[in-house]
N, C-alpha and C positions, 0 to 999 in steps of 0.2 A: 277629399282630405285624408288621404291614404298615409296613416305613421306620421300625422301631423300632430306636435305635442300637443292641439287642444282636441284633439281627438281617442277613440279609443278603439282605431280601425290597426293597433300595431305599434310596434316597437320604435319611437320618432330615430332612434338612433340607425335604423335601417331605411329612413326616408328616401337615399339616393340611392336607393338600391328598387322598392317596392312602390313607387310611388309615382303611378304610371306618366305624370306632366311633367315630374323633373328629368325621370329616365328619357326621354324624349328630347330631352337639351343638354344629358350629361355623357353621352354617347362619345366615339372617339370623335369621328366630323362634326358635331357639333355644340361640345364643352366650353369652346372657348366665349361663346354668347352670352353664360352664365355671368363672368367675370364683370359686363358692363350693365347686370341689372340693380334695380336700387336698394336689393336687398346686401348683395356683395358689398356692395358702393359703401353702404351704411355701416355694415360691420367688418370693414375693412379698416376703415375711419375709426370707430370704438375701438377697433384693438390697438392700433397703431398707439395711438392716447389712451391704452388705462392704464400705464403706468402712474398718470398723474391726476386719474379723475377717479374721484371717491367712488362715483357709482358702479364703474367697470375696474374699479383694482383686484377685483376676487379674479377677474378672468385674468390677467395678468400673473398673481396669487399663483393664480392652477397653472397656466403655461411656465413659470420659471420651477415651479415644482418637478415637471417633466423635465424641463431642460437639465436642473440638477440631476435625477435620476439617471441621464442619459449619460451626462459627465460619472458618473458613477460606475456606470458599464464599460465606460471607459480605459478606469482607472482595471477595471477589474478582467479586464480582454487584451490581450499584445497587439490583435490584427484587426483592432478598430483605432484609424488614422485620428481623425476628430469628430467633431458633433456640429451639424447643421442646424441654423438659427431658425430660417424661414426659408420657402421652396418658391421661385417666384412670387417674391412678394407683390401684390397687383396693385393696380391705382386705387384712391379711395375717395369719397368726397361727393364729386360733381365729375368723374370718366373722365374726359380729355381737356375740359375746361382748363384753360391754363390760367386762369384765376385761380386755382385752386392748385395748382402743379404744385406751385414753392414751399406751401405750405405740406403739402404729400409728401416731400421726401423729406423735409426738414423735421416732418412726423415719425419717419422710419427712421432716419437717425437717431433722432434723439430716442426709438424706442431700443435700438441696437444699443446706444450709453449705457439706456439703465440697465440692458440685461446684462452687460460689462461688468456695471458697479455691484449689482445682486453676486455674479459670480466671485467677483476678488471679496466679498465680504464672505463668502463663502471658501474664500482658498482652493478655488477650481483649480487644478494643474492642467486641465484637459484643453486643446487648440479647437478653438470652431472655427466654420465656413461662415462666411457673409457672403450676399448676393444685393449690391450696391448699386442696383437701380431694375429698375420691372423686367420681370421676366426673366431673370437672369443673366442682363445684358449688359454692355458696358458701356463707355463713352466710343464714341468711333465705328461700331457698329453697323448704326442704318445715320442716316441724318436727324431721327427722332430722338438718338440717344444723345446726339453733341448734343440739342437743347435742353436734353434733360441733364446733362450731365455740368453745364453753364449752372446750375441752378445746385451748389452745391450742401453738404450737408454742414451745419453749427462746427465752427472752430471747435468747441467743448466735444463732439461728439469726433472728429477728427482726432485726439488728443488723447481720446481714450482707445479709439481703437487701434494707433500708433503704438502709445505704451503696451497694450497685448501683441503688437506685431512686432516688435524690436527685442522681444521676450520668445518671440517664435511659439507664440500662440493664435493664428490669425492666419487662414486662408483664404485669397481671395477667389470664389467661386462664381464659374458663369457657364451658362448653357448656350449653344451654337444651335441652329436652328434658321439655315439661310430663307429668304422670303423677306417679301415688304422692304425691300431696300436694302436688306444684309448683305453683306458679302459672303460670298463663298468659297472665299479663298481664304481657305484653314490660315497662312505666314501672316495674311492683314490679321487675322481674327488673333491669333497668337501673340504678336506683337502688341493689339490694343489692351490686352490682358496686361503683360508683362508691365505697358506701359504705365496701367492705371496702380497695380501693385505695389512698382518703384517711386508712384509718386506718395506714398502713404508710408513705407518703410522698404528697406534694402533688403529685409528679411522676411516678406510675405511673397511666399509663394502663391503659384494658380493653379485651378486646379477644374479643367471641365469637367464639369459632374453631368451633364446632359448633353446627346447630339443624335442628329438625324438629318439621314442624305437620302433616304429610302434606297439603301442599297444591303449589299447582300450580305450574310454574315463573315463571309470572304472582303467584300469591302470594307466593313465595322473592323475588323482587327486591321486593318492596312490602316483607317482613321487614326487608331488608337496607338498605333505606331510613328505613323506619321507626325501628328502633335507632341509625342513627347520626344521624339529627333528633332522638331521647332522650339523645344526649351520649355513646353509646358510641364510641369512639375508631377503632376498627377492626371490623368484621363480612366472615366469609369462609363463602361457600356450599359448605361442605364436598365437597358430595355430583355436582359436575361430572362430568358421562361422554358421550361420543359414542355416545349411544346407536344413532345412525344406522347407525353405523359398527361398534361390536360387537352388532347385531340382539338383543342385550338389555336390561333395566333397569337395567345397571350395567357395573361396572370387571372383565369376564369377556367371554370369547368362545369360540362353539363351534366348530368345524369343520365342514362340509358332512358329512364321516363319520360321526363322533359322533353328531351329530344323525340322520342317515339309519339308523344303529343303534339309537338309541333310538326307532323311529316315530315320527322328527319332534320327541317328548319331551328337555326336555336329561337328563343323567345321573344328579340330583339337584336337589329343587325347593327353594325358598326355607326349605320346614319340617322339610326333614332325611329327607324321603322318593327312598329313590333307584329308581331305575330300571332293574331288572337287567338288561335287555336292552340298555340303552345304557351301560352302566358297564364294559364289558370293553373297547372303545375308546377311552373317557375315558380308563383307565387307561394304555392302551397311552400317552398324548401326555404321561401327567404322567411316566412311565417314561422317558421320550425327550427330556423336556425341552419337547418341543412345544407344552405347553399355553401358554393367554393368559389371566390373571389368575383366577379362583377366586369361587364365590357364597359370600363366610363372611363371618363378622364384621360386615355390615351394607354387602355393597357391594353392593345392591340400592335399588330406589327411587329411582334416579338421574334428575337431568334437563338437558338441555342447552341452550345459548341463552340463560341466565339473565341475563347482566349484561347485554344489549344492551335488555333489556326496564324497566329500570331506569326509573326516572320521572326526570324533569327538573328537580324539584325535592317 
């Protein structure tokens, strides 16, 4: 029970970090397994819905708290575009049960409304991103996405986020990420954006905020170029890291210690295999604070340099 909150083995807010059974499932090859467990499941489902349940409206409370905030930074920065709602938003409920589908998305809608109606009671002038169905995907996609996307969100909740697009407040964002059926032909992928955009307002742009081909940072700017000579409005290379400067593939760094304790090996590799001999000074720096950013979730495979290599036209 390592940085578990009923515990007093550490800081619970460091738990995906020191916490040797999650780190094992939050690695970059194998993060995505977390998403279908019933803990996800559950407090996917409570967020989605505490806009409107007594019990969970504080978490709701704190999340439109931060989103203000962010609007805020907004107003007070020139070269921040807009502010993002949710980041692949996941399934919630009961996984794939499609008894439970209609109900999933017509939960994420209606939780995108309220955060609409929080903002205009607020006088937000700031444009946010949505991401209108799991994962940041869209209709047209793989064939998982037409069904999902047959199953659409509340009139009411269409209506409001129209009125913010017609205002030119409302990007519509999606990540690429071929596999499972996607296509990989950037013009499909392009067009089912543009497509889903136009049918919600004339005035909402797209905008890929995530992509990956496992290619080089020479390919990454030909991408970024390419999509937006297909009409897509905005393209950002996610995956940015000084690799030079943290001596690995990504948004993490080890210490001369750590590393000299694990033979040279880091503490824990990309697959979730750790490294007992280096893991007992790992630990010391997450205990301390010391450590510098973390291998989970996908902060691997980084590359740096990208935009200067960009083409000229």
């Amino acid at each position: 029970k390592e940085y578990s909150a009923t515990g007093s083995s550490g800081d619970p807010a460091r738990m995906n970090l020191g916490n040797k059974s999650i780190r094992v499932n939050n690695q970059d090859s194998t993060w995505g397994r977390l998403l279908f467990t019933k803990q996800v499941q559950n407090v996917a489902k409570r967020f989605y819905r505490s806009p409107f349940q007594k019990s969970d409206r504080a978490v709701f409370d704190a999340y439109m708290t931060f989103i203000k905030y962010l609007c805020d930074v907004w107003e007070r920065n020139y070269n921040i575009i807009a502010v993002g709602l949710l980041n692949e938003p996941p399934l919630a409920g009961i996984g794939w049960n499609l008894c439970e589908l209609p109900a999933h998305l017509r939960n994420v809608g209606s939780f995108y409304e309220q955060v609409l109606v929080e903002l205009d009671a607020a006088q937000v002038a700031a444009p946010v991103a949505v991401e209108m169905l799991i994962g940041g995907q869209l209709r047209g996609f793989t064939q998982y996405d037409c069904i999902f996307g047959l199953l659409p969100y509340s009139s009411a909740t269409l209506k409001h986020v129209k009125a913010w697009a017609d205002r030119g407040q409302v990007i519509l964002e999606f990540h690429f990420y071929p596999g499972n059926g996607e296509s990989s032909n950037l013009a499909t992928i392009i067009a089912a954006a543009k497509r889903d955009a136009a049918s919600v307002s004339s005035r909402m742009p797209i905008y890929m905020g995530e992509f990956d081909l496992g290619e080089s940072r020479e390919g990454y700017a030909k991408i970024l170029a390419e999509v937006v000579s297909l009409g897509c409005n905005m393209a950002t290379y996610w995956g940015y890291a000084d690799i030079q400067w943290t001596g690995t593939t990504g948004w993490w760094k080890y210490s001369q210690e750590v590393m000299q304790a694990g033979g040279g090996k880091p503490p824990i590799d990309g697959n979730g295999n750790i490294n007992e001999e280096g893991w007992p000074a790992y630990a010391k720096t997450i205990a301390d604070g010391t450590f510098w950013g973390a291998w989970i979730t996908g902060a691997g495979g980084m590359e740096d340099n990208v935009l200067e290599l960009l083409p000229a036209s």
